[in-house]
Every structure is written in C-alpha cells, then in structure tokens.
C-alpha positions in Angstrom: 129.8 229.5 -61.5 127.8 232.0 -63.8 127.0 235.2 -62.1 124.1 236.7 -63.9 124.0 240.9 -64.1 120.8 242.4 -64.9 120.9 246.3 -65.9 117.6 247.9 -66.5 117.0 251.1 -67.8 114.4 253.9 -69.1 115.5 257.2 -71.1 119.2 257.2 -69.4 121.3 258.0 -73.0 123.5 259.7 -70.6 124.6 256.9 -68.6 124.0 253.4 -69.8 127.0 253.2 -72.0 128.9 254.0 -69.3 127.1 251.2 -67.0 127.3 248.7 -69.9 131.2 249.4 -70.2 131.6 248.5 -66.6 130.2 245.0 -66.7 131.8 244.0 -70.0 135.2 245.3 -68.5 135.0 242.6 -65.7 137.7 240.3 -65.6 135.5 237.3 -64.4 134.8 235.0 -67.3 131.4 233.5 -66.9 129.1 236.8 -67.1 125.1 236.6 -68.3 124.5 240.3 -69.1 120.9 240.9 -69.4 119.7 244.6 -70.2 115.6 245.4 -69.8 114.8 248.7 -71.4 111.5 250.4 -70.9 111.4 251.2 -74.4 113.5 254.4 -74.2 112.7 257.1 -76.7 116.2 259.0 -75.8 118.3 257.6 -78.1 119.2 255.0 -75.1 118.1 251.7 -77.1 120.7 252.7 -79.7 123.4 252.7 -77.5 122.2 249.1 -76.0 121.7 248.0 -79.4 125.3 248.9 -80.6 126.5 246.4 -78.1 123.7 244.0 -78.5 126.2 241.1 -79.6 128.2 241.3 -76.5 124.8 241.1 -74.3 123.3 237.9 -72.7 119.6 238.7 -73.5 118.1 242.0 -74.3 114.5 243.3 -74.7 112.9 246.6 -74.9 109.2 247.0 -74.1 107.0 248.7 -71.8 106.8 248.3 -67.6 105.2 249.2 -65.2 108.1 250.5 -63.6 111.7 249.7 -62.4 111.1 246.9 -59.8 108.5 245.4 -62.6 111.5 245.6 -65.1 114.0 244.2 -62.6 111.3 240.7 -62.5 111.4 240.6 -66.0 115.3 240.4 -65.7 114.5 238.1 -62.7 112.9 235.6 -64.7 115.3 235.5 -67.7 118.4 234.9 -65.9 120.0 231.6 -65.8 123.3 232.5 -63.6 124.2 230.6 -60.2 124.1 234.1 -58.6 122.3 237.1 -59.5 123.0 240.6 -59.1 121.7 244.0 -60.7 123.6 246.8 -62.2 121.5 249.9 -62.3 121.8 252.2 -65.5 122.8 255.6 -63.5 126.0 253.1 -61.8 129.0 251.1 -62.4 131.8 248.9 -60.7 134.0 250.1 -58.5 136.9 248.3 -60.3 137.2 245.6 -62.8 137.6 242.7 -60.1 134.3 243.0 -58.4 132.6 240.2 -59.4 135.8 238.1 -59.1 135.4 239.4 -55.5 131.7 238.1 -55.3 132.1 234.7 -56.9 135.4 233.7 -54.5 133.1 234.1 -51.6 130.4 232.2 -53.0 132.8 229.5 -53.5 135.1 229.9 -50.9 131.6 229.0 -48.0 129.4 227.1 -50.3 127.1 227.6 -47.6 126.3 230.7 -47.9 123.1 232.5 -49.8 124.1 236.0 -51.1 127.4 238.3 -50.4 127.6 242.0 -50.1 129.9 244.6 -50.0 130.3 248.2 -50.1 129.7 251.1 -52.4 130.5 254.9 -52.4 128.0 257.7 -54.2 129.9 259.8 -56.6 128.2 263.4 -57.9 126.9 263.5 -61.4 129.4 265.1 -63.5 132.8 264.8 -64.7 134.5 265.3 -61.5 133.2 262.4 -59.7 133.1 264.2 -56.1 132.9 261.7 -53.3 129.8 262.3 -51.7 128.2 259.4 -49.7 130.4 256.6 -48.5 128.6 253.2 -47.4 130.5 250.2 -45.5 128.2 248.0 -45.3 129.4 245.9 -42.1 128.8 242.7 -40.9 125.3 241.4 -40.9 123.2 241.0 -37.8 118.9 240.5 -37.7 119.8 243.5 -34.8 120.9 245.6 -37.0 118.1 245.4 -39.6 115.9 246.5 -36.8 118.5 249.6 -36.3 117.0 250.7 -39.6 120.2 249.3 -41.7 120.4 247.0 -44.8 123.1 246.4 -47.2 123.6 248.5 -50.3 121.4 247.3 -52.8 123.2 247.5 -55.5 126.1 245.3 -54.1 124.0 242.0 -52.8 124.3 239.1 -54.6 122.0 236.6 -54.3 121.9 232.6 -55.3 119.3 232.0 -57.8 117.8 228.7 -56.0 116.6 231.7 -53.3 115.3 233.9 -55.6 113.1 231.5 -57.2 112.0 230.4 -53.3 111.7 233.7 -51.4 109.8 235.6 -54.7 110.8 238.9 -56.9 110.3 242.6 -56.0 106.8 243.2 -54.8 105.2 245.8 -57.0 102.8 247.2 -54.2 105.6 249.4 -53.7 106.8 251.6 -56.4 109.8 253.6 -55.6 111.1 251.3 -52.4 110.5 247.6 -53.3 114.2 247.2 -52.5 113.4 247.6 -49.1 111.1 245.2 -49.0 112.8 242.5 -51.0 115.9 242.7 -48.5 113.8 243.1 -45.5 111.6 239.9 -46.5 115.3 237.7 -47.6 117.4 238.9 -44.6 114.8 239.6 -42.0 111.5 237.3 -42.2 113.2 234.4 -43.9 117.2 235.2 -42.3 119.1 234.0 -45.2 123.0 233.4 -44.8 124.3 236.5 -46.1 128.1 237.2 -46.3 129.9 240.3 -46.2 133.0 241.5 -48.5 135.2 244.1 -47.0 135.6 245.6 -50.3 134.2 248.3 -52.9 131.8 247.0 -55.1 129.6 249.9 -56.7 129.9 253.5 -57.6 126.6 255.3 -57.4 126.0 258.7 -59.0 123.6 261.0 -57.2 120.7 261.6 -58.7 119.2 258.2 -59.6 115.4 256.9 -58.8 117.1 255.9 -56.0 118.9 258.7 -54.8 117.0 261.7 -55.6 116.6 264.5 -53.1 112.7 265.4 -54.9 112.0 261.5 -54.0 113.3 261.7 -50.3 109.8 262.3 -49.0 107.9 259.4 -50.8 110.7 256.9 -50.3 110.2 258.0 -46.5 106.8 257.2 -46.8 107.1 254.0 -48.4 109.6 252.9 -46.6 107.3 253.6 -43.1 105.4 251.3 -44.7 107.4 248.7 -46.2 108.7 248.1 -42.0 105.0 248.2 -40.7 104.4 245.3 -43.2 107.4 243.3 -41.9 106.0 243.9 -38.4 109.0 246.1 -37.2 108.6 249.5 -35.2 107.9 251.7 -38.1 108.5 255.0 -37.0 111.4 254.3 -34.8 113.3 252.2 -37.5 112.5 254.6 -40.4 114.1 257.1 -38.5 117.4 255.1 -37.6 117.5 254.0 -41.2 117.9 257.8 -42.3 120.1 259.0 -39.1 122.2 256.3 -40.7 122.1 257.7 -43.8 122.7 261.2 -42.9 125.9 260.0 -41.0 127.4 258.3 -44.1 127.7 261.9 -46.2 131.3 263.1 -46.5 131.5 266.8 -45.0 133.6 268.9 -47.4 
C-alpha cells in the first residue's frame, strides 16, 4: 500500500528541513513525498531543492493560500492513503506511518485512521504545551465541538476523489470543514490509533494566538453551513481545547 505525504509550505526556511527530515526518516517503505511551495522567497525553496531527488513530486508557484496549495498536492498524489505533513511539524517517531498503514490493512473496511498528536513550543527546548488524544470517534461527539487532529487523519484516496478537496470559501479553517463534511454529512468509517502521530510547534497558521479570533469566526461559520448549533458547538469545540493545555 502507498501512503502518499503532502507537505506544503510558504517562507518557512526555519522549519521545512526539519519537516522534510521527518518523513524521509520513516521506516515504512512505500512513501510518495510531494512538497507544494508557494514560491518562497526565504531561502526555503533551496532547502526543498537540496533534497529534490529524494522527493516524489515538487513544484513551486504561487496560491491562493494554504488549503489551495493542499489541492494542488490533492490532485498530484497517487498513494492508496493520503495524509499531509505541515511545514511548521513533524512525526512523532519514525514508526508512524507503519502505525497508519497496519490499520488500513489490518480492517480493509475502513476509510481513514487517526491518532493523536502533542503541540511542542517553538524553540530548542521543545516544551510540552498542548496534549491531544484524539479518542474514539462518534457523529455525537462531532456535535460536542470535537474532530480529530488534522494533521494525524489519513484518508483513502478513492474518498478523496468522491467527497471533494478543501473548500476555498474558507481561508484560515477549511480543515474544519473538510472533516466536518467526511465524518459528519457523509459519516465515513474512520478508525482510531491509540498512538502519537504528530508533533506540532506553536505558532503555525494553525495555531497562532493573533489568528484565534478569525479562526473563531470561521469556524461559527463553517458549523452553521453543516447545519449544526453554531454557537453552542463553537464553544464546546474551544472549552475542549482550553482543557487540552498542560498547566506548568
């Protein structure tokens, strides 16, 4: 089974090499890596390039922004499964996707898999700040205000190409949206993996404090589109959130 890994990236010289590392490190055998750069001008497409002939696919143009970028990987990849690596991110060890493809093969029945993931600080140190155990999936939970980590769902690529690609109507919260409209409106057999997958650093698109207030927004909206109780849900979804911070 091919597992396809799709990292994209804009201006992240800080962080890509380190993202890049963690995928080629995996001991699982039957990897596409495809990068999709924005067309940095931060000295990141020189890293990418300088491991261009260990990479699946590359290309480096301009998007109209991450979730845009994400299609284009969408549509490139050729994998059985299909995951995403984000630029600011890496595995959690160097069995993870081992982890992923057992379960795909172990219930052939199945549609996607998901684990969990910890958020680390952004420097050296690595501080354990956010811990998320993603739990066993349930449409009752969704309407709880949770979802699985993004970063950590793997999905078959037959359901991609059925249930569509990130909807670009939303610009900072599309993930929502794509795992509301997979696991909610059309309830696809998702799996859960009692085991690390991702390590986040804070400070990403996605987890930026200065973002907070339009990912609230968006996401208000994203769950009025899906029919759900909007306010009530947004609001579960962040108590959720809030609970999953590690108190020093």
């Amino acid at each position: 089974m091919r597992v396809t890994i799709i990292t994209v990236c804009y201006n992240r010289k800080s962080t890509i090499e380190q993202a890049i590392k963690s995928v080629l490190e995996q001991d699982y055998n039957d990897i596409e890596y495809i990068i999709v750069d924005g067309n940095s001008s931060d000295g990141t497409k020189e890293i990418i390039e300088s491991y261009k002939d260990k990479l699946s696919q590359y290309i480096s143009e301009p998007d109209k922004g991450m979730y845009d970028a994400i299609n284009k990987g969408l549509k490139l990849a050729t994998g059985d499964v299909i995951g995403l690596m984000h630029s600011d991110d890496e595995f959690y060890d160097k069995n993870a996707i081992s982890k992923i493809a057992a379960r795909f093969n172990f219930d052939p029945s199945i549609d996607g898999v998901y684990g969990d993931g910890v958020y680390v600080s952004n420097d050296k140190n690595e501080r354990l700040i956010r811990n998320r155990i993603g739990g066993v999936f349930s449409l009752k939970k969704i309407k709880e205000g949770w979802l699985p980590l993004h970063p950590t769902v793997y999905l078959k690529k037959n359901i991609i190409d059925k249930n569509g690609l990130y909807n670009l109507d939303f610009k900072i919260a599309s993930d929502t949206e794509f795992l509301l409209r997979y696991l909610y409106k059309y309830e696809i057999r998702m799996s859960y993996i009692n085991s690390y997958i991702v390590k986040m650093r804070m400070g990403g698109m996605s987890t930026s404090f200065k973002r907070a207030f339009e990912v609230l927004k968006e996401d208000y909206r994203i769950y009025k589109f899906h029919g759900l109780a909007a306010m009530g849900t947004v609001f579960l979804k962040k108590t959720i959130a809030l609970k999953q911070y590690i108190v020093h």
